[in-house]
mmCIF file of the protein (N, C-alpha, C, O) and its ligand, coordinates in Angstrom:
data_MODEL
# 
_entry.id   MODEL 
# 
loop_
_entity.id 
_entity.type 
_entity.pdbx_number_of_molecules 
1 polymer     1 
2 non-polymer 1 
# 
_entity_poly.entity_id                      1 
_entity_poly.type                           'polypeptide(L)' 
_entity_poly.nstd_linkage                   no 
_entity_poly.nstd_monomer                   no 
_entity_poly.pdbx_seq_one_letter_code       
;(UNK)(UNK)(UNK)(UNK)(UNK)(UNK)(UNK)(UNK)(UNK)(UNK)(UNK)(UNK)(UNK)(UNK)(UNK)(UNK)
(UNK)(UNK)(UNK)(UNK)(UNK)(UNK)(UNK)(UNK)(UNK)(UNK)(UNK)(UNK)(UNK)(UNK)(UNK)(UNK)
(UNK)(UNK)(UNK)(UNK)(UNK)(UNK)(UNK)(UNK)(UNK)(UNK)(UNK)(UNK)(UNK)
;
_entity_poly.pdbx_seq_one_letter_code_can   XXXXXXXXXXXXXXXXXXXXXXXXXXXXXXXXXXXXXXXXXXXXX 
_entity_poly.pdbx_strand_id                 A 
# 
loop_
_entity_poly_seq.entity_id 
_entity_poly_seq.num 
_entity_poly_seq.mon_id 
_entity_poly_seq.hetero 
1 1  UNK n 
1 2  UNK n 
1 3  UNK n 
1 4  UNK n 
1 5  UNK n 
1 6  UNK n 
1 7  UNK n 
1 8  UNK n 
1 9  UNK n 
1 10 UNK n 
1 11 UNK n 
1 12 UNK n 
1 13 UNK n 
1 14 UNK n 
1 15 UNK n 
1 16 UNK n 
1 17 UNK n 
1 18 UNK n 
1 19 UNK n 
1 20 UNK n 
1 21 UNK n 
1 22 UNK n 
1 23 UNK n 
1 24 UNK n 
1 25 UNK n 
1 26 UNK n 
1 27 UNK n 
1 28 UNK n 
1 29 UNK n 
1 30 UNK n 
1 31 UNK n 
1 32 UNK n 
1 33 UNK n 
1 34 UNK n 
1 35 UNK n 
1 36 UNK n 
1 37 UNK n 
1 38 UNK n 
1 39 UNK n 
1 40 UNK n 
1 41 UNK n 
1 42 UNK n 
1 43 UNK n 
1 44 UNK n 
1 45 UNK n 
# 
loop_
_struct_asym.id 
_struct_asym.entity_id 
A 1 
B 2 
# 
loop_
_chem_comp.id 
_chem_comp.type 
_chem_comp.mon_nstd_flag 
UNK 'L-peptide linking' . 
ZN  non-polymer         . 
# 
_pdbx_entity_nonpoly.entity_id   2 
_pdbx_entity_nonpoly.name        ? 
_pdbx_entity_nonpoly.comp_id     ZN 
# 
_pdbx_nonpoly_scheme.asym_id         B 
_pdbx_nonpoly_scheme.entity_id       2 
_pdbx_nonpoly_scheme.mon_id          ZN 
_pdbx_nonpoly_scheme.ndb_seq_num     1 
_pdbx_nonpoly_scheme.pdb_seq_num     101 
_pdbx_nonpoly_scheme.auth_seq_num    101 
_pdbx_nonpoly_scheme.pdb_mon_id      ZN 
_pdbx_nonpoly_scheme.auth_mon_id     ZN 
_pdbx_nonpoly_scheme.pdb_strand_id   A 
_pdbx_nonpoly_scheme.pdb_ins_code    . 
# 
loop_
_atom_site.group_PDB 
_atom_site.id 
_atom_site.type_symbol 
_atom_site.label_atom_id 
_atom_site.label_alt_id 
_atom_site.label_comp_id 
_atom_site.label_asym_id 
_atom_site.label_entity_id 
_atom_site.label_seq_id 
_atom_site.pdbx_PDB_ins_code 
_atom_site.Cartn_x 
_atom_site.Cartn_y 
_atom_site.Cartn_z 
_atom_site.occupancy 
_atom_site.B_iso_or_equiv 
_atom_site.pdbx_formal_charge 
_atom_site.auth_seq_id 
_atom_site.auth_comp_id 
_atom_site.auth_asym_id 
_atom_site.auth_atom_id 
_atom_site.pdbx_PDB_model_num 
ATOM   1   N  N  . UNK A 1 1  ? -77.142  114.286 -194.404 1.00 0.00 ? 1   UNK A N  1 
ATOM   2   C  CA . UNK A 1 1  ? -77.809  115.543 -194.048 1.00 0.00 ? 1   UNK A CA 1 
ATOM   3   C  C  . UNK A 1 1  ? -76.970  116.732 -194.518 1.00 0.00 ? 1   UNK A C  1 
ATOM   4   O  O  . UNK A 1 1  ? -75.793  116.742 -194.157 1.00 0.00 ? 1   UNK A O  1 
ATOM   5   N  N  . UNK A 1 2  ? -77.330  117.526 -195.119 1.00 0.00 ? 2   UNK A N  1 
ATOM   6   C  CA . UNK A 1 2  ? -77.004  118.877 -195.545 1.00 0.00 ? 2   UNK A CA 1 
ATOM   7   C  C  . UNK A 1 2  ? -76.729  120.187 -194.666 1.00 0.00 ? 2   UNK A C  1 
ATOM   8   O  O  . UNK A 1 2  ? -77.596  120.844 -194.089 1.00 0.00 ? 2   UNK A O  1 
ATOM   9   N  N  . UNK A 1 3  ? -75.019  120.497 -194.682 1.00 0.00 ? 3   UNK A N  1 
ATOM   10  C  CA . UNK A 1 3  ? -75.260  121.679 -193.989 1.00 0.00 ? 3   UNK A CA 1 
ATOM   11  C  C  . UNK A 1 3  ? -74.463  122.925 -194.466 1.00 0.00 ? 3   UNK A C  1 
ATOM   12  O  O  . UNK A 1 3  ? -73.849  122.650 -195.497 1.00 0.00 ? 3   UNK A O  1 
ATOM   13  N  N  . UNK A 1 4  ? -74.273  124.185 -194.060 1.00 0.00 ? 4   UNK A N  1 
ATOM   14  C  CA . UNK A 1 4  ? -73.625  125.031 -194.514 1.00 0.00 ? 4   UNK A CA 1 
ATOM   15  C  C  . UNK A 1 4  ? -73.145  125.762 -193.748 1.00 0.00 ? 4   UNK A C  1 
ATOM   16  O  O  . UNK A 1 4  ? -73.600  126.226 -192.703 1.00 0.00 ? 4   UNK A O  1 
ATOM   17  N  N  . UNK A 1 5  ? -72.034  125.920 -194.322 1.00 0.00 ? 5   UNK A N  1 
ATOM   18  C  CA . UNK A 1 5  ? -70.852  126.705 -193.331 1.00 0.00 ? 5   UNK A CA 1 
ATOM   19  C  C  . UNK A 1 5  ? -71.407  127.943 -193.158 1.00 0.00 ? 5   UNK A C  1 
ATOM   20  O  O  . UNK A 1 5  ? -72.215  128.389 -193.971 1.00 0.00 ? 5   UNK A O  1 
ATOM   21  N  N  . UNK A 1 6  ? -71.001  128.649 -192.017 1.00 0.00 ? 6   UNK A N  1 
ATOM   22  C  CA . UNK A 1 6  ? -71.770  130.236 -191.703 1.00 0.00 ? 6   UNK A CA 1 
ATOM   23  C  C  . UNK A 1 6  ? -70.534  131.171 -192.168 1.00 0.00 ? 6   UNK A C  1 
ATOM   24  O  O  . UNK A 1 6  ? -70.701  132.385 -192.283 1.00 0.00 ? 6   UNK A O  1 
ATOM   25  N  N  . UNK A 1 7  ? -69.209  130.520 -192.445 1.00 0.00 ? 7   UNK A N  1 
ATOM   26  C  CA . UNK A 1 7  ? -68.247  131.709 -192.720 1.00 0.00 ? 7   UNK A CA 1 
ATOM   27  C  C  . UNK A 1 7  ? -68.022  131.340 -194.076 1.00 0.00 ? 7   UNK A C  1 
ATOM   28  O  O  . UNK A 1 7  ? -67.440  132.296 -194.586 1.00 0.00 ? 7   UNK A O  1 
ATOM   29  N  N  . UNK A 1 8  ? -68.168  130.545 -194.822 1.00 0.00 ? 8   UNK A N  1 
ATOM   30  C  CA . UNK A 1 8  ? -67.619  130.547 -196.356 1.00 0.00 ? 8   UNK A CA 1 
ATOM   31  C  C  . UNK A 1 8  ? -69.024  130.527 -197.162 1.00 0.00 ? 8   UNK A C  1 
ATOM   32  O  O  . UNK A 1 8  ? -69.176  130.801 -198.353 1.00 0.00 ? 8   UNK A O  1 
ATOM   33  N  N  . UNK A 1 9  ? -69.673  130.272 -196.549 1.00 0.00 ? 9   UNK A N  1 
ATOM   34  C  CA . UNK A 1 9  ? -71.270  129.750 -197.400 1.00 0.00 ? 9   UNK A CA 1 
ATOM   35  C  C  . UNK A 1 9  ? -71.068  128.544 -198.267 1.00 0.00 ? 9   UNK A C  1 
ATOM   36  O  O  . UNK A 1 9  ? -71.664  128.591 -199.343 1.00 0.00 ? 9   UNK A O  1 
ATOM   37  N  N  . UNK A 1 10 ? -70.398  127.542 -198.041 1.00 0.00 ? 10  UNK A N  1 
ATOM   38  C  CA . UNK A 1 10 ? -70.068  126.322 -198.804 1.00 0.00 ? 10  UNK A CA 1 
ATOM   39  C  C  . UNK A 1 10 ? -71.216  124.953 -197.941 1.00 0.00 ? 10  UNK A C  1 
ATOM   40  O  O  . UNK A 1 10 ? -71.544  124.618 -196.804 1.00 0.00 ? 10  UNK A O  1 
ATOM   41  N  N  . UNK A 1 11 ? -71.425  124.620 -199.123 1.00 0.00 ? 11  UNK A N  1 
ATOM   42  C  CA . UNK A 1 11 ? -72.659  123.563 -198.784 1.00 0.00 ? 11  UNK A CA 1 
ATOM   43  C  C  . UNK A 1 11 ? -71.697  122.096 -198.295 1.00 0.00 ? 11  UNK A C  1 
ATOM   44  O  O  . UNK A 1 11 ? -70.704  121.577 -198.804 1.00 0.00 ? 11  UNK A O  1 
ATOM   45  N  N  . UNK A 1 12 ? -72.400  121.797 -197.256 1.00 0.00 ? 12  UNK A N  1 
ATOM   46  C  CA . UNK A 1 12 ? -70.934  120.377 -196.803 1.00 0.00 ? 12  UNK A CA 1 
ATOM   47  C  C  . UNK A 1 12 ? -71.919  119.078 -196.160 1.00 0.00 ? 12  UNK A C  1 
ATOM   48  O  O  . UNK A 1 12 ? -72.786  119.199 -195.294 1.00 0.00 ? 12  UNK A O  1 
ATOM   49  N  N  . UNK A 1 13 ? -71.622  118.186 -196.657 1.00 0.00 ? 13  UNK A N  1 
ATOM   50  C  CA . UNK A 1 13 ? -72.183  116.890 -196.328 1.00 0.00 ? 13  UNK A CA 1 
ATOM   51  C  C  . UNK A 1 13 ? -71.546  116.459 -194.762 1.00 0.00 ? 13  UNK A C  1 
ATOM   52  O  O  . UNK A 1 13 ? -70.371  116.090 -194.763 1.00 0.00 ? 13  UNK A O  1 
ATOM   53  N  N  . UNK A 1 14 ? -72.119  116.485 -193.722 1.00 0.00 ? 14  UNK A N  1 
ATOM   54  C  CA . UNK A 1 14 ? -71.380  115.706 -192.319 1.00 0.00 ? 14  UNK A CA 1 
ATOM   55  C  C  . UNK A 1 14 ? -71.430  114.974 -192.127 1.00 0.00 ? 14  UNK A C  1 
ATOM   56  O  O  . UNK A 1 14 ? -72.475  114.358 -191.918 1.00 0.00 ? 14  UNK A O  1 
ATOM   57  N  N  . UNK A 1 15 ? -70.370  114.574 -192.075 1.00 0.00 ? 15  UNK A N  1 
ATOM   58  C  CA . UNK A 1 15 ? -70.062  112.687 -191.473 1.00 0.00 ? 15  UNK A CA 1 
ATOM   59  C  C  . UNK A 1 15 ? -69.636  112.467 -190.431 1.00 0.00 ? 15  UNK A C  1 
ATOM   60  O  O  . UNK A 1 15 ? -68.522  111.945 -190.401 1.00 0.00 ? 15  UNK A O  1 
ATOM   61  N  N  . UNK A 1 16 ? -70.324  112.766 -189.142 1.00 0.00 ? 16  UNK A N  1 
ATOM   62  C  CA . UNK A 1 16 ? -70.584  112.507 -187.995 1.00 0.00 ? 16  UNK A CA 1 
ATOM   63  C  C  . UNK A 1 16 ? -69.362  111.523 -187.628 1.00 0.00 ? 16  UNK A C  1 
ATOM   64  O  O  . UNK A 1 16 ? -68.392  111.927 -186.988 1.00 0.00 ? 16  UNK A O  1 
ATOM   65  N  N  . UNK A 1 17 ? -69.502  110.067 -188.132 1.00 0.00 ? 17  UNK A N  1 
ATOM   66  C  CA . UNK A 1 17 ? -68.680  109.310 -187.496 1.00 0.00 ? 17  UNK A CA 1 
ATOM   67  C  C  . UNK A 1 17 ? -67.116  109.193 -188.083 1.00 0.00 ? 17  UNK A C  1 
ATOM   68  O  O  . UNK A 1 17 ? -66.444  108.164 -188.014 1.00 0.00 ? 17  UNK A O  1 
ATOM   69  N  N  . UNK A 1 18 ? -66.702  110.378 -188.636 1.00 0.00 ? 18  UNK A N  1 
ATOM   70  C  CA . UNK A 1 18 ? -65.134  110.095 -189.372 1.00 0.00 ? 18  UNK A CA 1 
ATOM   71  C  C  . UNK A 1 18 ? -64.704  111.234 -188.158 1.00 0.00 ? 18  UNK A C  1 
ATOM   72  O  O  . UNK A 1 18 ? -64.397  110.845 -187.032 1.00 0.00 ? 18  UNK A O  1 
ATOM   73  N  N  . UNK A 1 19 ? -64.721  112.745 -188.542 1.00 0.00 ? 19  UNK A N  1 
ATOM   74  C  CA . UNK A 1 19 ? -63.970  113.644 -187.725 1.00 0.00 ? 19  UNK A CA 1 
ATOM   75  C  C  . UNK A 1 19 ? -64.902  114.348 -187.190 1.00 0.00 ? 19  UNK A C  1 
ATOM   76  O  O  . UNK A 1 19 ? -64.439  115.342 -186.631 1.00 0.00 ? 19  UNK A O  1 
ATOM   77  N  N  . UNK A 1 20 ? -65.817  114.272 -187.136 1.00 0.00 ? 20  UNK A N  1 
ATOM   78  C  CA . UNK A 1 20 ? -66.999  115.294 -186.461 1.00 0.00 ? 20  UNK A CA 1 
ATOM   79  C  C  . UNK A 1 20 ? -67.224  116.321 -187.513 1.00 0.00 ? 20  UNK A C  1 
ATOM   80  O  O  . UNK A 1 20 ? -66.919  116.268 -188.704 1.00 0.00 ? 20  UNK A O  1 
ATOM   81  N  N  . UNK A 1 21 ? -68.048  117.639 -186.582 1.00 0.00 ? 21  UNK A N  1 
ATOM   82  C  CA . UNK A 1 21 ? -68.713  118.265 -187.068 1.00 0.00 ? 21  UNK A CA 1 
ATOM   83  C  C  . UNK A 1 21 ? -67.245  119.810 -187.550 1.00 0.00 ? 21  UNK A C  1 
ATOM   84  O  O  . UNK A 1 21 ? -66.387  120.420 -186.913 1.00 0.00 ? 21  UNK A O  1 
ATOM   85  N  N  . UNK A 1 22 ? -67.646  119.800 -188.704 1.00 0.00 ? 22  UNK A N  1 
ATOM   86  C  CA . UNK A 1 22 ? -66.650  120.981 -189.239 1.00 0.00 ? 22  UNK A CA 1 
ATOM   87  C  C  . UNK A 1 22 ? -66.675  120.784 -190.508 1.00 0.00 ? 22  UNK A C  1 
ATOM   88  O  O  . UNK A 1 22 ? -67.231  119.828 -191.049 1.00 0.00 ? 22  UNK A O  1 
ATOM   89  N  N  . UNK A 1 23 ? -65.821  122.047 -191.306 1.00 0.00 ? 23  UNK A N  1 
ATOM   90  C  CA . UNK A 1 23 ? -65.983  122.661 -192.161 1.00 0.00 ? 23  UNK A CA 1 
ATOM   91  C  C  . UNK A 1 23 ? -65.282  121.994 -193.450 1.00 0.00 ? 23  UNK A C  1 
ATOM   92  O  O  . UNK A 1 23 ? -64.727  122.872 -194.110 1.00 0.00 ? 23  UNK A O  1 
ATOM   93  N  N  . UNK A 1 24 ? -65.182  121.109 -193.836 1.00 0.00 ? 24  UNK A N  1 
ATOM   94  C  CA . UNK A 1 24 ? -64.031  120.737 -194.671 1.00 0.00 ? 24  UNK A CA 1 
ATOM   95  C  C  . UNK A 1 24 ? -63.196  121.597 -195.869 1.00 0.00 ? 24  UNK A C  1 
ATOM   96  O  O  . UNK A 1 24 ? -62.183  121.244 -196.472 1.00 0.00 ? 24  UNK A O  1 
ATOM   97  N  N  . UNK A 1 25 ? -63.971  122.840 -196.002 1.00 0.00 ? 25  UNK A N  1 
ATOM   98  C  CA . UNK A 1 25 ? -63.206  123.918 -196.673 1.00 0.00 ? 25  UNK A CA 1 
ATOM   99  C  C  . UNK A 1 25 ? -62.679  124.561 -195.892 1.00 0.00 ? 25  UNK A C  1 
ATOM   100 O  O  . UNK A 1 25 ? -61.734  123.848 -195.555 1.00 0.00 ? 25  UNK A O  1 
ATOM   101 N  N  . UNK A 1 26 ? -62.611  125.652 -195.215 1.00 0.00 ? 26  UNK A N  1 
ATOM   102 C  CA . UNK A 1 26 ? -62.515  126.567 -193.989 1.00 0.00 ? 26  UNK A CA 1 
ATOM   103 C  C  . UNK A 1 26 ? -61.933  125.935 -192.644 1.00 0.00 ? 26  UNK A C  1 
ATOM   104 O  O  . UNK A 1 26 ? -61.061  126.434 -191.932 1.00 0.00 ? 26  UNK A O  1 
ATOM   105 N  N  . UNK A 1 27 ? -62.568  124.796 -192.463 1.00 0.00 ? 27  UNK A N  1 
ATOM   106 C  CA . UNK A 1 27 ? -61.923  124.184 -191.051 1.00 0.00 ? 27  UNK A CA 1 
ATOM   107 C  C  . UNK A 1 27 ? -62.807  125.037 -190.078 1.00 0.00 ? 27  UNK A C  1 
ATOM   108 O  O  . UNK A 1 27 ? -62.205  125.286 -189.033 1.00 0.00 ? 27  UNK A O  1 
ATOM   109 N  N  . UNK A 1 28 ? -64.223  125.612 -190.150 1.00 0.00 ? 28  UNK A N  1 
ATOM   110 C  CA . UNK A 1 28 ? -65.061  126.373 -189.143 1.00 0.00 ? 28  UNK A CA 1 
ATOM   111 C  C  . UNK A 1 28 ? -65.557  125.003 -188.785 1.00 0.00 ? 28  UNK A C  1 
ATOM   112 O  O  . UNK A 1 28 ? -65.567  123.821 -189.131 1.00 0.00 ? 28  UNK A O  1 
ATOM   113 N  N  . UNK A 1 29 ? -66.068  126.089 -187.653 1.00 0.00 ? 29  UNK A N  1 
ATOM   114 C  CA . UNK A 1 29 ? -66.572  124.386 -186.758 1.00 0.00 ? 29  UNK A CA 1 
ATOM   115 C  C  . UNK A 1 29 ? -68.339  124.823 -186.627 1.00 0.00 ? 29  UNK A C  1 
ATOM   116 O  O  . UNK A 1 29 ? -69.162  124.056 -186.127 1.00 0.00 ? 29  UNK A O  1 
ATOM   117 N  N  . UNK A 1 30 ? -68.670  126.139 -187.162 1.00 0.00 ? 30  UNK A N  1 
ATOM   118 C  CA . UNK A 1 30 ? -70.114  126.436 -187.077 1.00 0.00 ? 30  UNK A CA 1 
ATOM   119 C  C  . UNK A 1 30 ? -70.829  126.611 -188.324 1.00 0.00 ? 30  UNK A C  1 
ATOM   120 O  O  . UNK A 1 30 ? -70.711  127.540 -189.123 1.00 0.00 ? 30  UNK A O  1 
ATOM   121 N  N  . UNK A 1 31 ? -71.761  125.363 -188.401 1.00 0.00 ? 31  UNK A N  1 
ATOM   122 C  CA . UNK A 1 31 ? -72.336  124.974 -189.456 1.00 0.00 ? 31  UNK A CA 1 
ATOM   123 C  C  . UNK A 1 31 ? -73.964  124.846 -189.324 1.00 0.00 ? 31  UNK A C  1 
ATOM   124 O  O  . UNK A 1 31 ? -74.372  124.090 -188.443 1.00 0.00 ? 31  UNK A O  1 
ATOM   125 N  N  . UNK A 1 32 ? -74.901  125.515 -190.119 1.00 0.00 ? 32  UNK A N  1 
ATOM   126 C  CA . UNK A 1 32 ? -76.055  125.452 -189.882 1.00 0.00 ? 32  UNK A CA 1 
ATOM   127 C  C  . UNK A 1 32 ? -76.846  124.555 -191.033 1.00 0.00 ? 32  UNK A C  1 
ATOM   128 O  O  . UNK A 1 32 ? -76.409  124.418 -192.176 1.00 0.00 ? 32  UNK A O  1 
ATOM   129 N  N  . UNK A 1 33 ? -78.458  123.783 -190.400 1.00 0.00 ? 33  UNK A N  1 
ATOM   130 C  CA . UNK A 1 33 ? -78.601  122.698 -191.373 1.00 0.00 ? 33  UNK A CA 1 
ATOM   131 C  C  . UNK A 1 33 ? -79.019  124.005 -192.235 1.00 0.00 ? 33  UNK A C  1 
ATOM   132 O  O  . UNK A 1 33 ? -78.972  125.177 -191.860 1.00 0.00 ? 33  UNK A O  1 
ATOM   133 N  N  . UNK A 1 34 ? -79.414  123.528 -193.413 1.00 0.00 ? 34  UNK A N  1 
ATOM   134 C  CA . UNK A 1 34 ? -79.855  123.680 -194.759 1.00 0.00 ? 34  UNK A CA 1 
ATOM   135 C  C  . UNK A 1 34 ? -81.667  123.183 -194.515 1.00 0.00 ? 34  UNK A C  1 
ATOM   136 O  O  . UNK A 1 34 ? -82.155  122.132 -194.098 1.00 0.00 ? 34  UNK A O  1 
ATOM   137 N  N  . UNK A 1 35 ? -82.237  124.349 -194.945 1.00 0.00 ? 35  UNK A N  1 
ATOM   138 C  CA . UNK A 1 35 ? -83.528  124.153 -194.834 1.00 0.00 ? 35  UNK A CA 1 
ATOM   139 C  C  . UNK A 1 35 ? -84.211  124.412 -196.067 1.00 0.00 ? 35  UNK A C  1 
ATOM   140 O  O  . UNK A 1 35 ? -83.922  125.439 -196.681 1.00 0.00 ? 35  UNK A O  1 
ATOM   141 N  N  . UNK A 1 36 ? -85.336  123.388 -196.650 1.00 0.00 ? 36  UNK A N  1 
ATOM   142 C  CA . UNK A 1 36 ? -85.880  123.788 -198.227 1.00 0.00 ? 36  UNK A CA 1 
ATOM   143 C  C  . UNK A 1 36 ? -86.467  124.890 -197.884 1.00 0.00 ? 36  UNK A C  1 
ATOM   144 O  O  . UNK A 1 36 ? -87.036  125.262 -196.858 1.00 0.00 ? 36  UNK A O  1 
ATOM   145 N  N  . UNK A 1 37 ? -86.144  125.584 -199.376 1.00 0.00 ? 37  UNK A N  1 
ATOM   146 C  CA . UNK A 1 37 ? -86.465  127.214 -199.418 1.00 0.00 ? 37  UNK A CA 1 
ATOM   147 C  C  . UNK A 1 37 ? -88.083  127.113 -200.145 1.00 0.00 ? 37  UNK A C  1 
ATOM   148 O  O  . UNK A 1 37 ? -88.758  128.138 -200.238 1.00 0.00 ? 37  UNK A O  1 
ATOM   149 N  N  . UNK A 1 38 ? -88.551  125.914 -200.587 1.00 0.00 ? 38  UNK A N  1 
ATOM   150 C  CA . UNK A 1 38 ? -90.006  125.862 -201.227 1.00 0.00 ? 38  UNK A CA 1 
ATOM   151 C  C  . UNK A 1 38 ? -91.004  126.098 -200.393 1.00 0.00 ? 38  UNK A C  1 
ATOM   152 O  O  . UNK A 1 38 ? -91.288  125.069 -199.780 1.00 0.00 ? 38  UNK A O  1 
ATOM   153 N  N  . UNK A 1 39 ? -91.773  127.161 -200.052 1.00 0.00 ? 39  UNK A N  1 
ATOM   154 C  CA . UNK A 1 39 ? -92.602  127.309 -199.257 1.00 0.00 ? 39  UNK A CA 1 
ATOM   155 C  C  . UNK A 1 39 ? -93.970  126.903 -199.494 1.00 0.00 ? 39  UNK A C  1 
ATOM   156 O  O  . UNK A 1 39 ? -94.397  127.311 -200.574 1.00 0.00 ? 39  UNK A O  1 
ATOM   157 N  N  . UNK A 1 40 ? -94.717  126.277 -198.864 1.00 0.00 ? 40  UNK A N  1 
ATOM   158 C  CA . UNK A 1 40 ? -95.961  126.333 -199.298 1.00 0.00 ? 40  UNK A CA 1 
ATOM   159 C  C  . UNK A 1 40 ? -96.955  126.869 -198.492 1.00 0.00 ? 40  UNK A C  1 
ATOM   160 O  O  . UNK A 1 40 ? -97.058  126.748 -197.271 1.00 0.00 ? 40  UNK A O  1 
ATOM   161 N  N  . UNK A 1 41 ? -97.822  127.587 -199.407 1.00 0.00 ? 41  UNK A N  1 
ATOM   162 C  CA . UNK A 1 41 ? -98.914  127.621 -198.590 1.00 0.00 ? 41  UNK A CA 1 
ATOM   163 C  C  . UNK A 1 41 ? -100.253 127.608 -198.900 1.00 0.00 ? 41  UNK A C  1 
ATOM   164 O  O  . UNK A 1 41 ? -100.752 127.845 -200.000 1.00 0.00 ? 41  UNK A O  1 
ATOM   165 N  N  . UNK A 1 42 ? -100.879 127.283 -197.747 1.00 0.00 ? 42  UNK A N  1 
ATOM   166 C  CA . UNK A 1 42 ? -102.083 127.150 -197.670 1.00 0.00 ? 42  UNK A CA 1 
ATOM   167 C  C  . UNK A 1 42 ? -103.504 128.013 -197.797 1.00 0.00 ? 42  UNK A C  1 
ATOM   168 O  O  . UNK A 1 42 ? -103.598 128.938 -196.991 1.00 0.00 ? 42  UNK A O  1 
ATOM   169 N  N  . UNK A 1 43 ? -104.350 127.868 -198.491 1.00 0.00 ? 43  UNK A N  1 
ATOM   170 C  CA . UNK A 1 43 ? -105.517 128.952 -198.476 1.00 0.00 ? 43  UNK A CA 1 
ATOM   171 C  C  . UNK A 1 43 ? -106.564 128.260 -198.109 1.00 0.00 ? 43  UNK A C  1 
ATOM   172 O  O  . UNK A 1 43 ? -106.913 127.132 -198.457 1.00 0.00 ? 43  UNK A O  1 
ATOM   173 N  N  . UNK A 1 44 ? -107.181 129.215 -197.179 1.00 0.00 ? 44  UNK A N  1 
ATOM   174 C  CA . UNK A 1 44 ? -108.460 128.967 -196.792 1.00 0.00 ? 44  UNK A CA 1 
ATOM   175 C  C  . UNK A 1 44 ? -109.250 129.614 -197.308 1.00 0.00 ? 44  UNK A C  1 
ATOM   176 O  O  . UNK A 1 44 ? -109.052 130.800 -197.571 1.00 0.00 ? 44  UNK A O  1 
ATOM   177 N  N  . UNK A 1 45 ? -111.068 128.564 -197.756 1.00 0.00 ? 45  UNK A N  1 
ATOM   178 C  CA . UNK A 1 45 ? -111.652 128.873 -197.846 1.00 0.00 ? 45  UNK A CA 1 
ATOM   179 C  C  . UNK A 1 45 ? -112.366 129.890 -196.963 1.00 0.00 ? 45  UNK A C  1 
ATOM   180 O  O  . UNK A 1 45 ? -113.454 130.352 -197.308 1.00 0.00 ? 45  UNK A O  1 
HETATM 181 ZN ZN . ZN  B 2 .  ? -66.346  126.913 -194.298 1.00 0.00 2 101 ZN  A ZN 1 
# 
């Protein structure tokens, strides 16, 4: 799962079961997921 650091903006893979949740550049511990930016939408007839 994909996430990104809120203080460096570095994209970081988490691996839950080695050291937990944190930053492996920075060492922040607040990381938000990564959400696709492709929006779609819908039209109604
Ligand atoms: Zn960071």
């Amino acid at each position: 799962m994909s996430y990104y650091c809120t203080q460096c903006k570095k994209e970081i893979d988490i691996d839950y079961e080695s050291s937990g949740v944190r930053c492996s550049y920075c060492g922040h511990r607040i990381l938000v997921k990564k959400r696709p930016t492709t929006l779609k939408r819908i039209e109604a007839k």
